[in-house]
N, C-alpha and C positions, 0 to 999 in steps of 0.2 A: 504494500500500500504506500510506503513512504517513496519506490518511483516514482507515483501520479504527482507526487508534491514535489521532485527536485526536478523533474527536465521537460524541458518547455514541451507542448503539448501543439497539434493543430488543432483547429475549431470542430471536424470533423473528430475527431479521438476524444475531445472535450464531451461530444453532443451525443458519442458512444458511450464512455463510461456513465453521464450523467442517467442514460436510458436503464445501464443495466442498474446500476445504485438505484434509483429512483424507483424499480420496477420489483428490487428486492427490498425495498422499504415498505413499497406498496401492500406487497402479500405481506411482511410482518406486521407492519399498523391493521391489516386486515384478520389477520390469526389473533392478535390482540384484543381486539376491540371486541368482532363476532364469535368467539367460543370459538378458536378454532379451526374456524372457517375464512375462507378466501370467498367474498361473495363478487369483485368486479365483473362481470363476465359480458360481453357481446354476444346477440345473437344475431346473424347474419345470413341475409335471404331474399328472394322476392317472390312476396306472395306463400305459394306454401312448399315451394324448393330452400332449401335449409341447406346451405353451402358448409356452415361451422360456429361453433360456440367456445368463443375464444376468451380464456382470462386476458386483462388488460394489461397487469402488470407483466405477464408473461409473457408476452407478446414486445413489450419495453425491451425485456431481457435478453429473448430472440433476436430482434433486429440491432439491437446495442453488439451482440457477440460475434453478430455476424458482419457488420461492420468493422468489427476488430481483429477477425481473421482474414479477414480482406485485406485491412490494410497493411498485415503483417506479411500476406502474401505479395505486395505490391511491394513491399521497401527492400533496397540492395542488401544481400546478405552480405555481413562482415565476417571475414576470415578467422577463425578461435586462434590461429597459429601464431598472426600477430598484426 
């Protein structure tokens, strides 16, 4: 954790970590509050086709990580040797 606080960050890596923190704060203030339970959820459809029923904060989490494997996969790898 104390990486995120010493080396500069782009706006894009900012607006990831903030999605996944935020989306696991979410479900904890949710397990807190409601007994337990995670009650955000979307449901998602038109009419009476039902696409998905998605938690919110999980969803924050998903796209914050996958944004962070991305862009781990986009940056030049540096050599361990030296």
């Amino acid at each position: 954790m104390v990486v995120l606080f010493v080396q500069p960050m782009s706006l894009d890596t900012v607006v990831a970590w903030s999605l996944v923190l935020s989306g696991g704060l979410g479900n904890l203030v949710d397990r807190i509050i409601n007994d337990g339970r995670v009650i955000d959820f979307m449901n998602i459809g038109i009419g009476s086709l039902r696409t998905g029923i998605f938690n919110v904060a999980d969803v924050y989490i998903t796209v914050g990580v996958v944004v962070l494997v991305f862009q781990s996969l986009q940056r030049p790898r540096r050599s361990m040797l030296g």
